[in-house]
C-alpha positions in Angstrom: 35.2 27.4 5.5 32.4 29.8 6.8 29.3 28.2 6.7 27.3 31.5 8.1 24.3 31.9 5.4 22.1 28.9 5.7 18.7 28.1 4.3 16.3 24.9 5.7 14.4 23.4 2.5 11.3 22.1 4.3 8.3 23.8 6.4 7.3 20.9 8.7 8.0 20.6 11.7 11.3 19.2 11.9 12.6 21.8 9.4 11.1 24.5 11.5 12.9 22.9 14.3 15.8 22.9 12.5 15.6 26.4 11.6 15.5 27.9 15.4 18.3 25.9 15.7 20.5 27.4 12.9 19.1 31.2 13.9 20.6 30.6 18.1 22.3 33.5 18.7 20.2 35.9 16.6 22.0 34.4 13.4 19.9 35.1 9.6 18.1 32.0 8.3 16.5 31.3 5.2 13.7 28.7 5.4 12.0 27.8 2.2 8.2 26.3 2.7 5.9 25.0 -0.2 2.6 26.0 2.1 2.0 29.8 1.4 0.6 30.2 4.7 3.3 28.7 6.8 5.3 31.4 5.4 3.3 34.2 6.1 2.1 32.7 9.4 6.6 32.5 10.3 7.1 36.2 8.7 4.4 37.9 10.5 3.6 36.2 14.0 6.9 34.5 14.2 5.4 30.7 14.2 4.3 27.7 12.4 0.9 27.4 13.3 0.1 24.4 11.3 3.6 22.3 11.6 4.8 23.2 14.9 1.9 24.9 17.2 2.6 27.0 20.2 6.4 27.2 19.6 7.7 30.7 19.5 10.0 31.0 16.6 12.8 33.7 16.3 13.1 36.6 14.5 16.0 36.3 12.5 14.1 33.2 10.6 13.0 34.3 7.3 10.6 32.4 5.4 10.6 32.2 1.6 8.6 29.9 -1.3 10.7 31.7 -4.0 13.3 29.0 -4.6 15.2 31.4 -6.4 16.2 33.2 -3.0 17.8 29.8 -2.1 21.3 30.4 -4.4 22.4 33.2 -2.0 23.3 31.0 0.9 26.5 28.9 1.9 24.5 25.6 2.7 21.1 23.7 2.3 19.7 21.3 5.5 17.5 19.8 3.6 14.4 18.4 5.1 11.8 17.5 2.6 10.0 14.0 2.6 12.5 11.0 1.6 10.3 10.4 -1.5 11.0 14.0 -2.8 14.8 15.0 -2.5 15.7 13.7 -5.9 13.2 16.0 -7.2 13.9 19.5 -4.7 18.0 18.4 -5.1 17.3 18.8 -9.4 16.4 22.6 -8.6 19.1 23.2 -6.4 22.6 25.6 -7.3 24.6 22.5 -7.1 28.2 23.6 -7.8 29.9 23.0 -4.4 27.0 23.6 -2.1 27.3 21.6 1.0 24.1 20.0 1.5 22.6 18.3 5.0 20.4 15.7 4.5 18.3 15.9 7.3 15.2 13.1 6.2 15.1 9.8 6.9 14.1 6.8 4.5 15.2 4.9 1.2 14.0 5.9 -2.2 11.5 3.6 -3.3 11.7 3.8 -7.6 15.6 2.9 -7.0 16.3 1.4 -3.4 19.1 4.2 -2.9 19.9 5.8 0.8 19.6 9.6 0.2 23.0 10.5 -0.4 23.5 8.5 -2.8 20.6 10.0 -4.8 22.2 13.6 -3.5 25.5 12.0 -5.2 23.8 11.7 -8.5 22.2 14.9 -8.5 24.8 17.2 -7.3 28.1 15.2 -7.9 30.4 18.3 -6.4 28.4 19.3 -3.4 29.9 18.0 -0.4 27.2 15.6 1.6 26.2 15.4 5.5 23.6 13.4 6.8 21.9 14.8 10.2 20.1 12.2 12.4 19.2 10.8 15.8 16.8 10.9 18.2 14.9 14.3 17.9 11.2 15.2 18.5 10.7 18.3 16.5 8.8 19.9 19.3 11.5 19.2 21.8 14.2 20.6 19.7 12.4 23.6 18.9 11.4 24.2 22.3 15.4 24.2 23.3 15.4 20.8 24.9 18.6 18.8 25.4 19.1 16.6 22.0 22.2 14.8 20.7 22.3 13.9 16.8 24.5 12.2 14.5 26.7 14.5 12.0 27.9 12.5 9.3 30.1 13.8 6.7 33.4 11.9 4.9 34.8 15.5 4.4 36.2 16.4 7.9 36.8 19.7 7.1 33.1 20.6 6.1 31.8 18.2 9.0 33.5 20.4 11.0 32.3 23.2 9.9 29.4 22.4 10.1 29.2 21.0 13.4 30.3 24.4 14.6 27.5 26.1 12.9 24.5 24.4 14.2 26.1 22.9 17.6 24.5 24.5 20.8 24.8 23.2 24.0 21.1 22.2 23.8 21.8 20.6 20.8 24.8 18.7 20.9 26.3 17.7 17.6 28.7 14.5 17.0 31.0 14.0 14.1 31.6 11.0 12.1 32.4 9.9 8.6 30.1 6.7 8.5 27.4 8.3 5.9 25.8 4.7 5.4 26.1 4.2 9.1 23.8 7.0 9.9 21.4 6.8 6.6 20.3 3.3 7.9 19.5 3.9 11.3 17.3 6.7 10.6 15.7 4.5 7.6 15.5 1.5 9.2 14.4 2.8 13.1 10.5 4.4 11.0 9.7 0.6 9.9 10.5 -1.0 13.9 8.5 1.7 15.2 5.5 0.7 13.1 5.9 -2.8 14.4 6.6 -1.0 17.7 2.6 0.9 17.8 1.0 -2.4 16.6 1.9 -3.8 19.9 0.9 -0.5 21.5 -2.4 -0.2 19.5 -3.2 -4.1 20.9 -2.4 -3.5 24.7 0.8 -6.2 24.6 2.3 -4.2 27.2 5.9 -2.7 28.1 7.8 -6.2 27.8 6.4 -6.9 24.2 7.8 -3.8 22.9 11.2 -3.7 24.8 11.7 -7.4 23.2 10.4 -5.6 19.4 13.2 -3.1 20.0 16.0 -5.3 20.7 15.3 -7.9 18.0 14.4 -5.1 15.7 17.9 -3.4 16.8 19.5 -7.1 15.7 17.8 -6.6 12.1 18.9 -2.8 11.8 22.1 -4.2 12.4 22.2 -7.5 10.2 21.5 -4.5 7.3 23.5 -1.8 8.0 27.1 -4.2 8.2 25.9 -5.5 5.0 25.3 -2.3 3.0 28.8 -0.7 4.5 27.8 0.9 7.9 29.9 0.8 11.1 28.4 -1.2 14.4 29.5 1.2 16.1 27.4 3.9 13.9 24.5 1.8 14.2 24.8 1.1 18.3 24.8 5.1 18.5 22.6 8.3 18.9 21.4 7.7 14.6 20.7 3.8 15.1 19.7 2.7 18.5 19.0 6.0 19.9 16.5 6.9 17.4 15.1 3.8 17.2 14.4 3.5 20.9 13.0 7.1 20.8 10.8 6.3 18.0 9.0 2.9 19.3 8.7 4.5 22.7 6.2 7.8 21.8 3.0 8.9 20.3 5.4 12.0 19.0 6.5 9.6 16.3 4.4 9.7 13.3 5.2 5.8 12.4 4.6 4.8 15.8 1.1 6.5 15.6 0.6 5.1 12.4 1.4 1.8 13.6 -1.0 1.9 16.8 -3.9 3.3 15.1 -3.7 -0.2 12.9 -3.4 -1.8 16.2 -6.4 -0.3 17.3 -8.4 -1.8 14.2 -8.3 1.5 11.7 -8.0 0.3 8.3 -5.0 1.2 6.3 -5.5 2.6 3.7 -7.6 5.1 5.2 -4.7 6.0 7.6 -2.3 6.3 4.5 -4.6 8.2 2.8 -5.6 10.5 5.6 -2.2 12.1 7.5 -1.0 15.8 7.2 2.5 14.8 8.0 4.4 11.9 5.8 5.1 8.2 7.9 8.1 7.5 6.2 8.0 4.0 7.5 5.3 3.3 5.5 7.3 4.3 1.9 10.4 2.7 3.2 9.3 -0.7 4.7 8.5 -2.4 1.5 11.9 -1.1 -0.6 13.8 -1.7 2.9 12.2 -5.6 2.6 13.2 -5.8 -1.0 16.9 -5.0 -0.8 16.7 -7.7 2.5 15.5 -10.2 -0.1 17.7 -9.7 -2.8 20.6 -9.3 -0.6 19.5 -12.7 1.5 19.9 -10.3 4.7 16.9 -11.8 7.2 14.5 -9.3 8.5 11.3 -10.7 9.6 9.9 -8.3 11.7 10.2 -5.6 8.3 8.5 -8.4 6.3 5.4 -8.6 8.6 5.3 -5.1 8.2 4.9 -4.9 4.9 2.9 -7.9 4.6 0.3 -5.5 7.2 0.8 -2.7 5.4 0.3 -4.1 1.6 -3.3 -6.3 3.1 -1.6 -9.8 2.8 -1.5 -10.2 6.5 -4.2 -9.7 9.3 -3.2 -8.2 12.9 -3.7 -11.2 14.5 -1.5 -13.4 12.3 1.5 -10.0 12.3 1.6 -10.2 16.0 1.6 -13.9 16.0 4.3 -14.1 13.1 6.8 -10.7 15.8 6.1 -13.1 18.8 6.4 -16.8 17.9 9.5 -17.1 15.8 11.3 -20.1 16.9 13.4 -18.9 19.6 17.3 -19.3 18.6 21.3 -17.4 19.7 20.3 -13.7 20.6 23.4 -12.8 18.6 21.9 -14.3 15.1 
């Protein structure tokens, strides 16, 4: 299977990112952008000014907002925000297009990891899911990453692994879809949790104990929905979620220290360039928890923060004062 002609659907930063990693080697890509003057800016001066500042891109990206120029390619990595794919997969040239879903979230109107909206939008495209712990701006800039492939078709996982693996960017195979989905879903609501403590000056040990017992509730869902421990113990589910809760670089760990800081939120929802998933997947995540008795309580006091029913003060006493129990439950 040659996999050779590919086109990123998505103009932020991570697509852009994904983009110099697809044209390595002085290899054609096709990257489609909705913001007319992100593709100009990539077409003439070779960047992404607004996305991804001060990153040299290379030549042989193209940028496009004609969708039509999409249906002469091999494969999509699709990179749009979580809450969109359903809608950008409807215009897509379906019929055996492999197509990498490289977002990470849960659709909120029907509680579905992406590839299973992908599944009901294009039922004969094969479907990969790209995650793991990757700072756009590192990636771009050529800095050793490791993701997650995840593919149940071996022979168009491997195919394409071998198209976008570098040895900057080192690419491992699996066939645990779910596995990978609910990492990178479940990592953006921990990492809210994760800047609260930040925003509030709790210190290094408060957030290494957030991680681990949010790791035990990224876990507790994953087994339940059909994912792998293993899967979730790797570069898309711990990884990510330690990278995540760890950095300013994360958009839902800013988002989540900003509230810790005292800025209300609504104004921080309503005021972001770039999308915190976190924020459109925390309450869906907390409503399949509820109806699948599957115990999360540190993505309930999200929500709760994030929907005005709880106060700082009574979040960060509800993450730190559950009755101690087994570390395994």
């Amino acid at each position: 299977m040659s996999l050779e002609r590919v086109a990123v659907i998505g103009g932020g930063a991570w697509g852009t990112a994904l983009a110099q990693v697809a044209a390595a080697n002085g290899r054609e890509v096709l990257l489609w952008a909705l913001e007319g003057d992100v593709v100009a800016a990539i077409n003439k001066i070779h960047e992404n000014p607004l996305f991804l500042k001060g990153i040299k891109l290379s030549p042989s990206i193209r940028a496009t907002s004609n969708f039509s120029d999409l249906s002469a390619v091999d494969a999509w990595l699709v990179v749009t925000p979580a809450q969109h794919m359903r809608a950008v997969l409807g215009r897509s040239p379906c019929p055996n297009m492999p197509l990498v879903l490289c977002s990470k979230g849960i659709e909120e109107s029907s509680g579905k990891l992406l590839h299973e909206v992908a599944r009901e939008v294009c039922p004969t495209s094969p479907i990969a899911v790209l995650s793991g712990p990757t700072f756009a701006h590192e990636v771009a800039a050529g800095l050793p990453t490791a993701v997650t492939l995840a593919c149940q078709d071996k022979t168009t996982g491997e195919a394409l692994r071998s198209r976008i693996n570098l040895t900057n960017f080192r690419t491992y195979l699996t066939d645990d879809v779910c596995g990978a989905e609910v990492g990178g879903a479940v990592k953006n609501v921990l990492a809210i949790a994760c800047g609260v403590a930040e925003g509030r000056g709790l210190g290094q040990n408060a957030r290494a104990a957030l991680i681990a017992r949010g790791f035990a509730e990224m876990t507790r869902f994953g087994l339940a929905m059909g994912a792998r421990r293993e899967t979730l113990a790797g570069l898309s589910g711990l990884g990510d979620l330690v990278l995540t809760c760890s950095s300013t670089s994360s958009r839902n760990f800013s988002l989540g220290k900003a509230i810790g800081e005292g800025r209300p939120v609504a104004e921080l929802l309503t005021d972001r360039r770039t999308v915190a998933e976190g924020a459109h997947t925390a309450p869906v995540l907390h409503r399949i928890a509820v109806e699948r008795d599957i115990d999360m309580p540190l993505v309930a006091a999200v929500v709760d923060l994030l929907e005005g029913r709880m106060k700082i003060g009574e979040l960060l006493e509800t993450m730190l004062s559950r009755p101690p129990g087994h570390e395994e439950d």
